[in-house]
Backbone bond lengths (Angstrom), bond angles and torsions (degrees), N, CA, C in turn:
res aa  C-N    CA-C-N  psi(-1)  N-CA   C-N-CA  omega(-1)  CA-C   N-CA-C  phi
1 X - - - 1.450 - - 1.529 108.57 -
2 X 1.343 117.13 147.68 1.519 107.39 -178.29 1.483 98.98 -111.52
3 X 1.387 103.22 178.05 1.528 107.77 -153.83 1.749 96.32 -77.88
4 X 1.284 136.50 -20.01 1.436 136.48 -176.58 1.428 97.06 -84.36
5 X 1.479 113.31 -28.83 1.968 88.90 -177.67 1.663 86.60 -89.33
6 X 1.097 152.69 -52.50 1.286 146.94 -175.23 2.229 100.95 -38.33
7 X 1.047 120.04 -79.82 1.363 121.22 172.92 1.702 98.04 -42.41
8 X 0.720 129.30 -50.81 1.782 127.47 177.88 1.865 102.30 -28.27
9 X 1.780 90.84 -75.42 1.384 117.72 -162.42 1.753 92.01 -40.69
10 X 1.431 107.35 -74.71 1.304 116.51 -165.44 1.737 141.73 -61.63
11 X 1.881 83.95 -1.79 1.544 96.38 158.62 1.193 115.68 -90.75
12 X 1.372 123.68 -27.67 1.199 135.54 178.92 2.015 116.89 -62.86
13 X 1.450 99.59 -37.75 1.016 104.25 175.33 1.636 112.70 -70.35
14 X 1.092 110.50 -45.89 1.708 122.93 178.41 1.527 108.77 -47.81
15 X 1.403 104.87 -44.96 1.795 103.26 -175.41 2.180 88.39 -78.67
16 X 0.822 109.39 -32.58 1.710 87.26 -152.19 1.691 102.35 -78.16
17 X 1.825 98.82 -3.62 1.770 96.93 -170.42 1.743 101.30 -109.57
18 X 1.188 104.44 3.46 1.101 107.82 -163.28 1.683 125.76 -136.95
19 X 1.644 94.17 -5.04 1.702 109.96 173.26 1.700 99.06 69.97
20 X 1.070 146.52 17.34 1.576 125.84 -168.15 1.780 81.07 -106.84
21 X 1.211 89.50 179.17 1.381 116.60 -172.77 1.844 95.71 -124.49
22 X 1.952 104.34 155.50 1.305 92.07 -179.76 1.705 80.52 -154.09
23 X 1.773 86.14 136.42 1.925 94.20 171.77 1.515 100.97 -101.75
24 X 1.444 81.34 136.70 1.721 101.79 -177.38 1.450 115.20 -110.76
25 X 1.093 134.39 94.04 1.825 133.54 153.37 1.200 133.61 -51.64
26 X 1.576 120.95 114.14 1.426 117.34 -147.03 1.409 102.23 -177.34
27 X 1.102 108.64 129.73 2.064 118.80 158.90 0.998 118.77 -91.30
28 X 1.638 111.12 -21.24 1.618 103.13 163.32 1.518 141.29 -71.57
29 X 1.592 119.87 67.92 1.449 118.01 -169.47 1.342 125.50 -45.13
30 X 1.367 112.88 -22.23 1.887 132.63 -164.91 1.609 82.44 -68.08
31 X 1.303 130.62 -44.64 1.649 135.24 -127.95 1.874 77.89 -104.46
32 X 1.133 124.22 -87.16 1.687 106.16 168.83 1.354 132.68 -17.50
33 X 1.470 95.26 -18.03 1.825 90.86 -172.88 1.758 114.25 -51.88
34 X 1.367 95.46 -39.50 1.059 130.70 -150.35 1.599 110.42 -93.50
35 X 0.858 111.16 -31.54 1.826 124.54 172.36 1.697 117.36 -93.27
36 X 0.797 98.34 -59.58 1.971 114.79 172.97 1.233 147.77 -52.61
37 X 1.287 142.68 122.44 1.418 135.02 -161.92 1.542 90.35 -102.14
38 X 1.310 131.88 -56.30 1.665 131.27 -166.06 1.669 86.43 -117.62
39 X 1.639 90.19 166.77 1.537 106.96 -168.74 1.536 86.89 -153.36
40 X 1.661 93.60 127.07 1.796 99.80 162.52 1.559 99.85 -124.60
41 X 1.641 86.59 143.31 1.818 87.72 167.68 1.422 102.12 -103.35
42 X 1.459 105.34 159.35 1.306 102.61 155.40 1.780 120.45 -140.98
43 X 1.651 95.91 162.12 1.597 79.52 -169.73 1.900 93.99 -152.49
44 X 1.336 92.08 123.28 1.797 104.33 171.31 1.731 84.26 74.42
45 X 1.074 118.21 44.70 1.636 118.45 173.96 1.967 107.89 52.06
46 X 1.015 118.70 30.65 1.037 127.45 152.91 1.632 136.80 -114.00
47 X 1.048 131.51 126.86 1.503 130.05 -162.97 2.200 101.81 -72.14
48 X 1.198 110.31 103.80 1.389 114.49 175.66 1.241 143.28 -63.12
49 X 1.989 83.48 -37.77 1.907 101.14 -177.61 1.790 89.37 -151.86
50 X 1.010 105.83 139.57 1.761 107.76 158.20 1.851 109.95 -134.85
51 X 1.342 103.31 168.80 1.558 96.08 178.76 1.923 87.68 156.48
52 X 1.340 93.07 -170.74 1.151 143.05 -166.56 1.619 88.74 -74.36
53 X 1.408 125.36 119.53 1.833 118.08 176.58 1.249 98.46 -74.69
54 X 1.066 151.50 -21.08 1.741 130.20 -172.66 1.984 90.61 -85.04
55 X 0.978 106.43 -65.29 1.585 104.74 178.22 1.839 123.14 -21.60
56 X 1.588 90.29 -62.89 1.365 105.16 -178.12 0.975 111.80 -82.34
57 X 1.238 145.52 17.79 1.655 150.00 -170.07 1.691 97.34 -134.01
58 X 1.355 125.58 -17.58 1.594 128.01 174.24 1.410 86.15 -80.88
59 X 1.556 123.92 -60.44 1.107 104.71 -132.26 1.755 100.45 -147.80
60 X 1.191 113.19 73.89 1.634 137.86 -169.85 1.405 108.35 -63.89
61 X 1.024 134.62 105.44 1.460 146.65 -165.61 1.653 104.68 -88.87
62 X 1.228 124.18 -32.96 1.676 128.78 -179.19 1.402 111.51 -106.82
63 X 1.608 99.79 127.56 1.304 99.30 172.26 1.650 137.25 -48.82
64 X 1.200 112.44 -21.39 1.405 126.48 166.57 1.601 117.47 -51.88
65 X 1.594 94.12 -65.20 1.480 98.62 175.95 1.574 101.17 -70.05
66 X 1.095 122.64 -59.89 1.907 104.33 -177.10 2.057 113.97 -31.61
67 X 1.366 104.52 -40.71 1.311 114.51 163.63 1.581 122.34 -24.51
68 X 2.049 88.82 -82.68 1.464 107.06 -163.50 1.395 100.96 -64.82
69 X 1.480 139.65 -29.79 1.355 132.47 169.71 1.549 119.79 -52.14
70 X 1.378 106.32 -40.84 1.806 114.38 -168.96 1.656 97.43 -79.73
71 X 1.203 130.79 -5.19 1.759 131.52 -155.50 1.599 83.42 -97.20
């Protein structure tokens, strides 16, 4: 396991034992897949797409996020 999926796991555990919420900064969308209930993009400091991460990760409506997925 590497130390980002290990820190992954264990934030994940913190919100699910503990009800908090945690904002995450990141270009890696693949790596949210996996941690996240909602997903915002943002782009030029504006929010582009928000939703549901399985939703918005099928089916990416902004070229930005179509981007950070194909990178």
């Amino acid at each position: 396991m590497t130390v980002q999926a290990g820190i992954l796991r264990l934030l994940k555990q913190l919100c699910d034992d503990s009800g908090l919420a945690v904002i995450v900064v990141t270009h890696d969308l693949g790596v949210m897949s996996t941690v996240s209930d909602e997903l915002s993009v943002f782009y030029a400091g504006r929010v582009v797409e928000h939703g549901p991460t399985t939703a918005l990760l099928r089916d990416p409506r902004h070229p930005y996020t179509r981007g950070l997925l194909d990178s």
